[in-house]
BAVOBA-116910 format. One record per residue (C-alpha): z, y, x; residue in one letter. Coordinates in steps of 0.001 Angstrom, whole numbers, padded with zeros to 6 digits, always signed. Layout:
BEGIN
@Z:Z; Y:Y; X:X; kolro:A
...
***
This chain:
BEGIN
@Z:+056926; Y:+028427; X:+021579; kolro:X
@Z:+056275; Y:+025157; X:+023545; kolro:X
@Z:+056281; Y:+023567; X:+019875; kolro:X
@Z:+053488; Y:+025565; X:+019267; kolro:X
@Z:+051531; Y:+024588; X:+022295; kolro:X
@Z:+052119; Y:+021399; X:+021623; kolro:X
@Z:+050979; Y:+020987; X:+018515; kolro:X
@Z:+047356; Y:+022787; X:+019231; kolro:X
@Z:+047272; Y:+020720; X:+022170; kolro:X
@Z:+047361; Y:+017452; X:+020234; kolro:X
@Z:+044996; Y:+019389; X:+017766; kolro:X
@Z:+042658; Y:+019856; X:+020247; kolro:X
@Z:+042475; Y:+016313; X:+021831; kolro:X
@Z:+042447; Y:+015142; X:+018254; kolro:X
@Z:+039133; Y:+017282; X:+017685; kolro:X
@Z:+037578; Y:+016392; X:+020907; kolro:X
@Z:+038066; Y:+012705; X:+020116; kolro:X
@Z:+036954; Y:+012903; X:+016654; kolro:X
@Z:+033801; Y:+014971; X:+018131; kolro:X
@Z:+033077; Y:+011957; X:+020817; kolro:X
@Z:+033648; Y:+009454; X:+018093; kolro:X
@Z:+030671; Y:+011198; X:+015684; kolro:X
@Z:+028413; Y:+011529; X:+018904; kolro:X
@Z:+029055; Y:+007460; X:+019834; kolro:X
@Z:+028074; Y:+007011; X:+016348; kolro:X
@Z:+025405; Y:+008674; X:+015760; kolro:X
@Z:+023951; Y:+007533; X:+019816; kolro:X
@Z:+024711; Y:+003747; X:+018269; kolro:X
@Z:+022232; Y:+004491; X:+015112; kolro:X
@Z:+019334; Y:+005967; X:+017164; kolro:X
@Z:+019865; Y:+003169; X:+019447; kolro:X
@Z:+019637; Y:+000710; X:+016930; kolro:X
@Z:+016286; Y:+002297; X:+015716; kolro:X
@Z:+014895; Y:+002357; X:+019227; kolro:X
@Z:+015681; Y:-001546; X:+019813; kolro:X
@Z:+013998; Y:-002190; X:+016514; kolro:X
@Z:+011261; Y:-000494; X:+017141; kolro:X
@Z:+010544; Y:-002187; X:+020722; kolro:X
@Z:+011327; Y:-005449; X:+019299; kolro:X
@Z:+008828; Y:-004787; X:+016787; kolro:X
@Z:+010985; Y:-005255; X:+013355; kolro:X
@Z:+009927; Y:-002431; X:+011294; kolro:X
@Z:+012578; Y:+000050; X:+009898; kolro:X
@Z:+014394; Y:-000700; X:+006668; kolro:X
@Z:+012937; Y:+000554; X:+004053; kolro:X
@Z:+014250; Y:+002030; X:+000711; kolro:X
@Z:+016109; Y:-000902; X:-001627; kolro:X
@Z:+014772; Y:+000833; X:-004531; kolro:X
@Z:+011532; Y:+003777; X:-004895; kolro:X
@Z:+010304; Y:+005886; X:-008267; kolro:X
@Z:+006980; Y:+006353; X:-009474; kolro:X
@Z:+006522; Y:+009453; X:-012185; kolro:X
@Z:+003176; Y:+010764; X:-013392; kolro:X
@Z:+001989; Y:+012856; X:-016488; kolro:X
@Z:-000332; Y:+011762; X:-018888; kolro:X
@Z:-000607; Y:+013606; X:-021441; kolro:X
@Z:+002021; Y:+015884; X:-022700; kolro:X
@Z:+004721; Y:+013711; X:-021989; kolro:X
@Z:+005358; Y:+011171; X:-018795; kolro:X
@Z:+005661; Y:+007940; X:-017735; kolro:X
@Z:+007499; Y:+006037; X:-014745; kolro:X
@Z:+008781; Y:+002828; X:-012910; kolro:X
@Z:+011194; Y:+002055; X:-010659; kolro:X
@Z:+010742; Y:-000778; X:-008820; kolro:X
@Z:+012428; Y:-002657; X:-005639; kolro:X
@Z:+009582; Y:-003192; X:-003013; kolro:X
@Z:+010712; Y:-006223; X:-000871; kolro:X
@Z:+011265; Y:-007708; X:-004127; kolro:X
@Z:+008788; Y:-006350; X:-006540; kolro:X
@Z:+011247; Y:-006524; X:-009225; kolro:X
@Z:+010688; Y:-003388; X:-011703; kolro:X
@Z:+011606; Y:-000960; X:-014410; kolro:X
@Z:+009668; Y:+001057; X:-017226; kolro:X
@Z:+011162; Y:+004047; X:-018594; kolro:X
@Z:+011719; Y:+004859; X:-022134; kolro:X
@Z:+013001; Y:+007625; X:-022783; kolro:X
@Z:+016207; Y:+007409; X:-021174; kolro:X
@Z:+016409; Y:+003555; X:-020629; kolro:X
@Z:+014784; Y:+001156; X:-018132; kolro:X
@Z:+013200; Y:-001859; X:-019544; kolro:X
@Z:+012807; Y:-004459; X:-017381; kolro:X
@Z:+009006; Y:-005634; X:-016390; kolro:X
@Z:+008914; Y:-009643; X:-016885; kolro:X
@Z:+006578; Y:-011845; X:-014883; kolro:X
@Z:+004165; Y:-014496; X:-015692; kolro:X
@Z:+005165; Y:-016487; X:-012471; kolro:X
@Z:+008010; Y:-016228; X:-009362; kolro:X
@Z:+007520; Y:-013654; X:-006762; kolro:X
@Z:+007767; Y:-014364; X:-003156; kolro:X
@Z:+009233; Y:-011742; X:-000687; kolro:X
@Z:+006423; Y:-009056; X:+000150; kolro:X
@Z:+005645; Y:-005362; X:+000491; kolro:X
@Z:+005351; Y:-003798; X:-003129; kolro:X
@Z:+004173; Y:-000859; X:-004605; kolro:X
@Z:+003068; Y:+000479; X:-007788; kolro:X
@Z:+000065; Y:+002544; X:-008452; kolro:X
@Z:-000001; Y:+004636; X:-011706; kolro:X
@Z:-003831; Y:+005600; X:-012796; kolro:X
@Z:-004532; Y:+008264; X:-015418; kolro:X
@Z:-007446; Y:+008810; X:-017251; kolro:X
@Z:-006792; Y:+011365; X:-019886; kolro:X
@Z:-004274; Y:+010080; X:-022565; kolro:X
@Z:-004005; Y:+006762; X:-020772; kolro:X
@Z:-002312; Y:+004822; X:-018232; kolro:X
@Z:-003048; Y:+002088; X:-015872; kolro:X
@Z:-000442; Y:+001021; X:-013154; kolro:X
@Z:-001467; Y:-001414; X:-011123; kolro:X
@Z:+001524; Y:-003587; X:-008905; kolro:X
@Z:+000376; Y:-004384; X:-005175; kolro:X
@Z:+001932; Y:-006190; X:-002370; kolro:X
@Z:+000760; Y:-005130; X:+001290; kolro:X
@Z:+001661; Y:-008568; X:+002466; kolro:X
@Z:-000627; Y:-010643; X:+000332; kolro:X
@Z:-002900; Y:-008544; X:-000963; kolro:X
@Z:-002262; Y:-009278; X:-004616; kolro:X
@Z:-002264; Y:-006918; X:-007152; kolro:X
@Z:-001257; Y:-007058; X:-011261; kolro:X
@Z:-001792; Y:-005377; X:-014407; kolro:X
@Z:+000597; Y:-004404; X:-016945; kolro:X
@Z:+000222; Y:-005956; X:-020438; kolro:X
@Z:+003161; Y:-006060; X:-022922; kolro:X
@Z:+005470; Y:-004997; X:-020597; kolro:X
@Z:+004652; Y:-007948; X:-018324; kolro:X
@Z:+002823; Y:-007861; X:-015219; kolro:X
@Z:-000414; Y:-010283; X:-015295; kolro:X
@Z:-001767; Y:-010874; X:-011349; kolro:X
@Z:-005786; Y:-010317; X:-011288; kolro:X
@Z:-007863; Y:-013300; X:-010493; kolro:X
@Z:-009721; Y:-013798; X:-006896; kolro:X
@Z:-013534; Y:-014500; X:-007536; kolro:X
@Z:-016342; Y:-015359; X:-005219; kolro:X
@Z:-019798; Y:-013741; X:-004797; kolro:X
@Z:-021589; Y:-016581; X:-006801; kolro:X
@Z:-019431; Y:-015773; X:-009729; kolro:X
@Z:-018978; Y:-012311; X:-009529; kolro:X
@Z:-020228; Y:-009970; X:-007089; kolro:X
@Z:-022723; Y:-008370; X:-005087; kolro:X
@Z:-026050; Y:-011409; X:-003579; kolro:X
@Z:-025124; Y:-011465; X:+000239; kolro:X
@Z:-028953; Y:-010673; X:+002375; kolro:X
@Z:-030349; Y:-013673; X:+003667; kolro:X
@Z:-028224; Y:-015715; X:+006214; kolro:X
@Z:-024840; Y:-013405; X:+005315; kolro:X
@Z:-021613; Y:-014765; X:+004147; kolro:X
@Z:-019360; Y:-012896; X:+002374; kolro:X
@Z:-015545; Y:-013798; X:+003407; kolro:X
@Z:-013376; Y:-015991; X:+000825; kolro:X
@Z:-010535; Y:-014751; X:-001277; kolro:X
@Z:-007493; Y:-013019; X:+000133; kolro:X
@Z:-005521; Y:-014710; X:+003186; kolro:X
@Z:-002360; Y:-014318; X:+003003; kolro:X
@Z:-001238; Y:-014751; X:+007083; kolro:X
@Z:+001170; Y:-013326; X:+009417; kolro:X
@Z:+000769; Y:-009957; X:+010443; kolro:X
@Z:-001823; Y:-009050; X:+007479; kolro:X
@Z:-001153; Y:-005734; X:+006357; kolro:X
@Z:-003578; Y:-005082; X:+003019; kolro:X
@Z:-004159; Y:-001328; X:+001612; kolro:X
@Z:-005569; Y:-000277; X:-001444; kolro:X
@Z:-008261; Y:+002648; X:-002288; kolro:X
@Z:-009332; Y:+003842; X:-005657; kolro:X
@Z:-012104; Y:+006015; X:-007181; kolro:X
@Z:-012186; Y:+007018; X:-010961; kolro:X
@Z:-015267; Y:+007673; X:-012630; kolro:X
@Z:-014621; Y:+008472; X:-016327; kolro:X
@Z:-012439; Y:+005999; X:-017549; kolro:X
@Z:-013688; Y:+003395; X:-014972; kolro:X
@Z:-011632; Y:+002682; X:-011826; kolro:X
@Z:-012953; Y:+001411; X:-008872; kolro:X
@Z:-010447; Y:-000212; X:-006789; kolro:X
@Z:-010923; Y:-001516; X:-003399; kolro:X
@Z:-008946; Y:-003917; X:-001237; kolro:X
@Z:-009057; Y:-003904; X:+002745; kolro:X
@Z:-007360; Y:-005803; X:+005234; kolro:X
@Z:-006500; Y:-003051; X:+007966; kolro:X
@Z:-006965; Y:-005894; X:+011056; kolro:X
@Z:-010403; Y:-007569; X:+010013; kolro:X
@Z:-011513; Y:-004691; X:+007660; kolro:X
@Z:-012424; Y:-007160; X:+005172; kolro:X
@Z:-012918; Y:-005926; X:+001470; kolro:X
@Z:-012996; Y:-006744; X:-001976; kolro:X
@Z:-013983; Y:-004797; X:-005103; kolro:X
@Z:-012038; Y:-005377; X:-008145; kolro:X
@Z:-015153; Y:-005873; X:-010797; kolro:X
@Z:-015120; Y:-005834; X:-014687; kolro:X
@Z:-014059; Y:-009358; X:-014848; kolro:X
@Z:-010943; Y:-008618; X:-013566; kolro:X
@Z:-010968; Y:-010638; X:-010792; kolro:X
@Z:-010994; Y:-009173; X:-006729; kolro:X
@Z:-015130; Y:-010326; X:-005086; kolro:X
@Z:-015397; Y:-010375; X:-001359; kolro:X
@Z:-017903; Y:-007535; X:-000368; kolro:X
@Z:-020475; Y:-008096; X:+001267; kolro:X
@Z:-021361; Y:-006889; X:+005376; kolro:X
@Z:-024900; Y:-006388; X:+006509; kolro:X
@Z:-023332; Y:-007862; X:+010340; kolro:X
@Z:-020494; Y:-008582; X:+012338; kolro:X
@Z:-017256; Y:-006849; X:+011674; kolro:X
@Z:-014671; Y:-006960; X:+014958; kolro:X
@Z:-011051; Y:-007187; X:+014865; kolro:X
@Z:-010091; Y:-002925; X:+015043; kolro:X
@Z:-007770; Y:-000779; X:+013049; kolro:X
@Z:-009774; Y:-000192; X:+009558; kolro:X
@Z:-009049; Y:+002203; X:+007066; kolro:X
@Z:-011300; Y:+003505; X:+004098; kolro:X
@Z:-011414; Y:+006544; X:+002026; kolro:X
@Z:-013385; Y:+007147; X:-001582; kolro:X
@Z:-014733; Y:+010311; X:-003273; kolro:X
@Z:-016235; Y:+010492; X:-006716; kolro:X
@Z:-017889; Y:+012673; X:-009099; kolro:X
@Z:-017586; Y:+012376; X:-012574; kolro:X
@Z:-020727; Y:+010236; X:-013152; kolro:X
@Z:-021049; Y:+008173; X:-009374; kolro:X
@Z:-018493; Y:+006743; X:-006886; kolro:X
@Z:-018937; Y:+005896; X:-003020; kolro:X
@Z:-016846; Y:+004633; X:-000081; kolro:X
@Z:-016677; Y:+004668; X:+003755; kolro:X
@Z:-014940; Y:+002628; X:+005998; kolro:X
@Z:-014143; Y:+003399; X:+009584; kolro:X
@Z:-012380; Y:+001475; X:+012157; kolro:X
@Z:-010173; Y:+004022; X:+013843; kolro:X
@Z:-010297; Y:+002042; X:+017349; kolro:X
@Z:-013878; Y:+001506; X:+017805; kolro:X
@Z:-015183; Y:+004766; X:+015880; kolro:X
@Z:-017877; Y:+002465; X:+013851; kolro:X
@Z:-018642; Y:+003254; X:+010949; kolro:X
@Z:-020012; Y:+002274; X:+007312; kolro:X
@Z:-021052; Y:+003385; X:+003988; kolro:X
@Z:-020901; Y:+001520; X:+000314; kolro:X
@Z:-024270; Y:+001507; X:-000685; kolro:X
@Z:-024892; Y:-000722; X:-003964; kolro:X
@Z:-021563; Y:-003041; X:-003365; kolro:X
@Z:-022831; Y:-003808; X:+000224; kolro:X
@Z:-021137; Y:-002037; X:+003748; kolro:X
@Z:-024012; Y:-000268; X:+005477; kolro:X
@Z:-023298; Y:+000564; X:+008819; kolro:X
@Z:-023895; Y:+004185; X:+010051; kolro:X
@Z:-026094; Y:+004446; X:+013043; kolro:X
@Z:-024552; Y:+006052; X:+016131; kolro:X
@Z:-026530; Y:+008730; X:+017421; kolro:X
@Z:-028780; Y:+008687; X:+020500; kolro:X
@Z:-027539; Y:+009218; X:+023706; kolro:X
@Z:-028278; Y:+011908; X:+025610; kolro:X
***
């Protein structure tokens, strides 16, 4: 009988420690999130993501590593490795996949740097950075349009896109400065051009399109302010009056 106790006794202490041992652990991983977060390192990301669309009657896909930018092509049921034209630095990848119809276009970009390739041959070929003179929208008297992509510390770039037809429009902000650039039919990212100031804020920009026109609006989600794409050029959105 006392054998008996016993034995659920040390049962029991042996499930109350295993139970505190579980709780320390999982208290040590949300602790470890919260000092990451207030020290400001972001949160690991996935080694490895998957991007799958349909075109057609049959799909297409990548796999790709995004601190790396290393990727992936499915073929049937193998993975063909994407080669590239020149070494890749450390960064913030993703891949965009853009049907029109029976086609694909996936486009590789990296948050960090703002950079952004095209696939040809199973190799991925990074688009050129032009300038207004060469390529772009004529700045209004006394406006500058800002120079090619900065890569810096702390710059975070996102990426919007409109399709019209079998045109894509793809656009290129800076989330800090809310500086753009349009990717044009040359291939190459132009600076776009701002009809005034822009402050440092927290930018974002969204696109809508119809099947024969495109437009864009860009907001900075601190200030409230406001503008609209009109003919390549931001056009800011007058507040209303006060009352």
């Amino acid at each position: 009988m006392f054998s008996v106790v016993t034995h659920v006794t040390r049962e029991s202490q042996m499930s109350k420690l295993l139970a505190v041992v579980v709780i320390s652990g999982v208290w040590l991983v949300a602790a470890a999130g919260v000092i990451a977060q207030e020290s400001g390192e972001p949160a690991p990301g996935p080694k490895y993501d998957l991007r799958i669309v349909r075109v057609g009657d049959t799909y297409q896909g990548f796999r790709f590593r995004p601190d790396t930018g290393e990727s992936w092509q499915i073929v049937k049921l193998d993975w063909r490795k994407v080669t590239e034209g020149d070494p890749l630095p450390a960064g913030k990848y993703d891949i965009l996949l853009n049907v029109a119809e029976d086609s694909l276009l996936p486009i590789r970009v990296d948050h960090k740097t703002g950079h952004a390739w095209f696939l040809q041959a199973r190799q991925w070929v990074r688009y050129d950075e032009a300038d207004a003179k060469q390529d772009g929208a004529k700045p209004p008297d006394g406006e500058k349009p800002a120079d090619g992509v900065k890569a810096g510390k702390g710059k975070n770039y996102e990426f919007r896109k409109a399709r019209v037809g079998a045109n894509l429009h793809l656009i290129r902000l800076e989330t800090k400065t809310g500086e753009t650039w349009l990717l044009k039919g040359s291939g190459a990212f132009a600076p776009m051009v701002e009809t005034g100031p822009v402050p440092a804020g927290d930018y974002d920009v969204t696109t809508v399109a119809t099947e024969k026109s495109w437009m864009a609006f860009r907001i900075d989600r601190a200030s409230g302010a406001s503008w609209m794409l009109r003919a390549d050029v931001w056009v800011k959105v007058k507040e209303p009056d006060p009352e």
